[in-house]
C-alpha positions in Angstrom: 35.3 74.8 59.3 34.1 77.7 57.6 36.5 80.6 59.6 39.2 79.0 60.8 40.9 77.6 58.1 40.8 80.0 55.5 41.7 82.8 58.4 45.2 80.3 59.1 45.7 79.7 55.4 45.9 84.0 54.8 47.9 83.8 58.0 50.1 81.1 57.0 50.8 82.4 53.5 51.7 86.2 55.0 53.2 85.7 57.9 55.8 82.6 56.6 57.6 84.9 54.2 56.9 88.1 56.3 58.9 87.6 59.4 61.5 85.1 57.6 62.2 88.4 55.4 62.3 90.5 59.2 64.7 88.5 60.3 66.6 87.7 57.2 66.6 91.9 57.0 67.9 91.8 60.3 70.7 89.0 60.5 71.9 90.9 57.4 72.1 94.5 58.1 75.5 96.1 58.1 75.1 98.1 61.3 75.3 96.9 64.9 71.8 95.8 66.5 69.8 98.5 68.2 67.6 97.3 71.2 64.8 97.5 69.3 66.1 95.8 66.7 66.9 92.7 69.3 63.3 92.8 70.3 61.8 92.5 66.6 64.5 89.8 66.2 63.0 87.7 68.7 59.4 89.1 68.3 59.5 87.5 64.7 61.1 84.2 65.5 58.5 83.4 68.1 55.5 84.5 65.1 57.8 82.0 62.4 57.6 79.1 64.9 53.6 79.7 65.2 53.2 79.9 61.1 55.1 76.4 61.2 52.5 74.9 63.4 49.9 76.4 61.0 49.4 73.7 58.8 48.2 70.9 60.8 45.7 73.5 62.6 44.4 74.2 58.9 43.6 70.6 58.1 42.1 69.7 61.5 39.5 72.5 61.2 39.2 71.8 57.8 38.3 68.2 58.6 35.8 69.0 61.2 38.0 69.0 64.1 39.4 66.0 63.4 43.4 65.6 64.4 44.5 62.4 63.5 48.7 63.5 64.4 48.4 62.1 67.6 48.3 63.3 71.1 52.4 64.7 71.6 51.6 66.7 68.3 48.4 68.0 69.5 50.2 69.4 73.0 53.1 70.9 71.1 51.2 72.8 68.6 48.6 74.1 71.3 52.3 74.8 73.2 53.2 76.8 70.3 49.9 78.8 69.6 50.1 80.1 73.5 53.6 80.5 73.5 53.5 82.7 70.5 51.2 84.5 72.1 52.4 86.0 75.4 55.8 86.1 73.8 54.4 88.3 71.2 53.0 90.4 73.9 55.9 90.0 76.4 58.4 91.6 73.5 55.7 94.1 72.0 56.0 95.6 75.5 59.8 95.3 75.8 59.7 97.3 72.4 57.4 99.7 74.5 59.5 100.1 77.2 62.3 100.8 75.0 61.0 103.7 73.3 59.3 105.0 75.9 63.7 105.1 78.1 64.6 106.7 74.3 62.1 109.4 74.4 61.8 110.2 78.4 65.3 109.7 79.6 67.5 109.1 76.3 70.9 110.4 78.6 70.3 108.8 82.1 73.5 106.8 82.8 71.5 103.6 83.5 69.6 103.7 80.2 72.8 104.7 77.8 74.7 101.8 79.9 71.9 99.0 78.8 73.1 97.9 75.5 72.4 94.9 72.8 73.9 92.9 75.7 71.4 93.5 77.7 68.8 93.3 75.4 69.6 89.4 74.7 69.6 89.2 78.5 66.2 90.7 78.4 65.0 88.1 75.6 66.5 85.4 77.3 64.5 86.2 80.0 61.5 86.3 78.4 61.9 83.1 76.3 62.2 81.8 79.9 59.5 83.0 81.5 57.3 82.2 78.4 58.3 78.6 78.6 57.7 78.5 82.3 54.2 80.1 82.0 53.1 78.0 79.0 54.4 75.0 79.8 51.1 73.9 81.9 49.5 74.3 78.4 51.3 71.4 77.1 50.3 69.4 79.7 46.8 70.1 80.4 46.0 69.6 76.3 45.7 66.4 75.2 43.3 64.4 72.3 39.9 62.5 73.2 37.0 60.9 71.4 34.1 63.2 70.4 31.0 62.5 68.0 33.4 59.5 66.9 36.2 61.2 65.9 39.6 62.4 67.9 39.7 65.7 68.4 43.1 67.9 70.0 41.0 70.3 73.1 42.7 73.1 72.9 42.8 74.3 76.8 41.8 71.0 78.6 39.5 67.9 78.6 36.3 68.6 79.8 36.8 66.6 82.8 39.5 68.8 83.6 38.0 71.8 83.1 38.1 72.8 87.3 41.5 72.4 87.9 42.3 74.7 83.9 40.3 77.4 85.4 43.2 78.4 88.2 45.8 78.2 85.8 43.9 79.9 82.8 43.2 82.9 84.4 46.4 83.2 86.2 47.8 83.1 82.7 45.6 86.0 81.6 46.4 88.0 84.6 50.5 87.7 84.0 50.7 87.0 80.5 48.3 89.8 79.6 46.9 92.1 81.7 50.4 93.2 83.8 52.0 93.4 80.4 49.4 95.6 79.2 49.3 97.4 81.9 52.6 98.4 81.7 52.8 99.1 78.0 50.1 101.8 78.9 51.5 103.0 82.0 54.8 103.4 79.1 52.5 105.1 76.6 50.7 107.4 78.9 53.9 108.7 80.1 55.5 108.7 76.6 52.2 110.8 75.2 52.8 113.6 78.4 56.1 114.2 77.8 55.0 114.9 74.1 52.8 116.9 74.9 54.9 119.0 76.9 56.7 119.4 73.9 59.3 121.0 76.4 62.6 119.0 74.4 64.7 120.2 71.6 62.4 122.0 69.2 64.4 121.1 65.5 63.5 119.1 63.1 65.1 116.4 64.1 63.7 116.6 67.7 59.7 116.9 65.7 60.5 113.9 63.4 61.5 112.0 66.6 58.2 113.1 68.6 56.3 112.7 65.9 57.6 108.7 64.6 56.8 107.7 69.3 53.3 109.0 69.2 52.5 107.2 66.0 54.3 103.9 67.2 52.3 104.5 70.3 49.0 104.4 68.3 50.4 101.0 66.5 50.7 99.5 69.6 47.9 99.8 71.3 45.9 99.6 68.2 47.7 95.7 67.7 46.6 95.2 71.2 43.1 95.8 70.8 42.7 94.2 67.9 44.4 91.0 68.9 45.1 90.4 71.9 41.7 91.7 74.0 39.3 90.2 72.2 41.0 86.8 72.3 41.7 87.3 76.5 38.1 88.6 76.8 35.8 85.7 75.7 38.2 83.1 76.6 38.3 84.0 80.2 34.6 84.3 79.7 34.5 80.5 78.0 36.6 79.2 81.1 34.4 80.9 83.6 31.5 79.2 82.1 32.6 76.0 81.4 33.6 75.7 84.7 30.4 76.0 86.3 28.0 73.4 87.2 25.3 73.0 85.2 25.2 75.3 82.3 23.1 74.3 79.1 24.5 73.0 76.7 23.6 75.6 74.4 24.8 78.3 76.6 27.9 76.4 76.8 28.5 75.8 72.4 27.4 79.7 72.5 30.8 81.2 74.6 33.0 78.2 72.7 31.9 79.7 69.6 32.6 83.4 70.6 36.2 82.5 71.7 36.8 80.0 68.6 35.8 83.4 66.5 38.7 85.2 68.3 41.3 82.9 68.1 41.9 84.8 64.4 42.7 87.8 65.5 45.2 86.2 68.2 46.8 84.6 65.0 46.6 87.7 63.3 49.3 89.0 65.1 51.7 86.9 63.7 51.0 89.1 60.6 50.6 92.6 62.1 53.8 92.3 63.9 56.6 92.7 60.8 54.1 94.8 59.2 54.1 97.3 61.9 57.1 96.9 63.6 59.4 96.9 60.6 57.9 97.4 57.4 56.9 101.4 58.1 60.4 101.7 58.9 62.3 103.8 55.9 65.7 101.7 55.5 63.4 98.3 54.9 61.8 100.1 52.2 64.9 101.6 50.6 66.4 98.3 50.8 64.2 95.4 49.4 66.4 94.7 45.9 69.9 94.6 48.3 67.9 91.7 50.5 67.0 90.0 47.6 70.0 90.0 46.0 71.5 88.5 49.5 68.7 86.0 49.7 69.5 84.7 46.2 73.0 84.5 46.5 
């Protein structure tokens, strides 16, 4: 009661306006789509849809988990809070891979072929496979009676909490560690050839060298902060919970460490058009132009 809401309020009230000005900023811009700019398209409609489910989140936790909006609410907002999640990842790492083909091989015939056509394929793709992988969420949340009040369990009744564990981790493993894996395995690459420094030695070619490495930072940096965390103690919480005969106080303890991350998961819906888009010169030179588009 004390955490949660006001962390979702902050979220709620930056990250609403935030990516519906990224993606206004987008769907208005006079130049054709880039790849990236696909990707942060999509990256900020999956963090909108989360800020929507915001609100009823707030008041249960303000109520002292108490969700009285009924069990098909309760399994699409825990839908969207996990959906948002390893879509956020999934396109954070398509961005990734992106930069790392325009820095490494910015002429090979199969990269300068891949075009904005390709990367709606790519997003399609991924809103699939989010779908598909989260789905199972839907299904295994659900309400129940607890101290006298309903309450929405956010991974699976307690008497279900054997047959969430295959699933939970297996959602760990490919929603988040292969993804991370690869955005590393991008990054690592990306920072040798850098290094190197064995391209074009202009300006232009420094600028360029110089803008990858720091977006390479800002992405691993938005990883740690919210992603690991969050995977860390939750797969900790399921391995517990899944044992027989924990204490109860043992048990409360790892449900409060993962409640306590489930912020920074959340905060990503914030970090994302801050550090995706708003570092990026033409949004700054251009803030009056959307406005005046927004208002018109």
């Amino acid at each position: 009661r004390l955490l949660l809401p006001p962390v979702y309020s902050v979220v709620l009230a930056a990250g609403l306006p935030l990516n519906a000005c990224v993606i206004a900023q987008i769907c208005t811009s006079r130049r054709p789509l880039t790849r990236t700019a696909v990707y942060t398209l999509n990256l900020a409609l999956a963090d909108l849809l989360y800020a929507c489910s915001l609100p009823l989140l707030i008041y249960n936790y303000a109520q002292g988990d108490h969700w009285p909006f009924g069990d098909l609410t309760c399994r699409l907002v825990r839908f969207l809070f996990y959906a948002n999640l390893h879509g956020s990842i999934l396109f954070l790492t398509c961005i990734s891979f992106q930069r790392y083909l325009g820095i490494c091989h910015p002429l090979a015939p199969w990269h300068k072929r891949g075009g904005r056509r390709t990367a709606w394929v790519v997003c399609g793709a991924v809103w699939l496979a989010v779908t598909t992988q989260c789905l199972p969420t839907a299904l295994f949340a659900a309400t129940g009676i607890q101290r006298n009040r309903t309450v929405c369990y956010d991974l699976s009744p307690p008497a279900l909490a054997t047959h969430y564990m295959p699933y939970g981790m297996a959602l760990t493993v490919i929603g988040f560690l292969l993804p991370f894996a690869a955005l590393l395995a991008c990054y690592c690459r990306l920072a040798y050839r850098l290094c190197r420094q064995d391209g074009p030695a202009g300006p232009v070619a420094r600028e360029r060298r110089s803008k990858a490495a720091r977006m390479a930072v800002v992405v691993a940096a938005a990883f740690a902060i919210s992603f690991l965390p969050f995977h860390v103690t939750k797969t900790a919480y399921l391995a517990v919970r899944s044992t027989p005969g924990v204490p109860c106080p043992v048990l409360e303890a790892f449900a409060a460490a993962y409640k306590v991350t489930r912020p920074f998961a959340s905060a990503n819906s914030v970090l994302d058009p801050i550090l995706f888009y708003f570092t990026q010169k033409k949004f700054r030179r251009r803030p009056h132009e959307l406005l005046q588009k927004l208002t018109a």
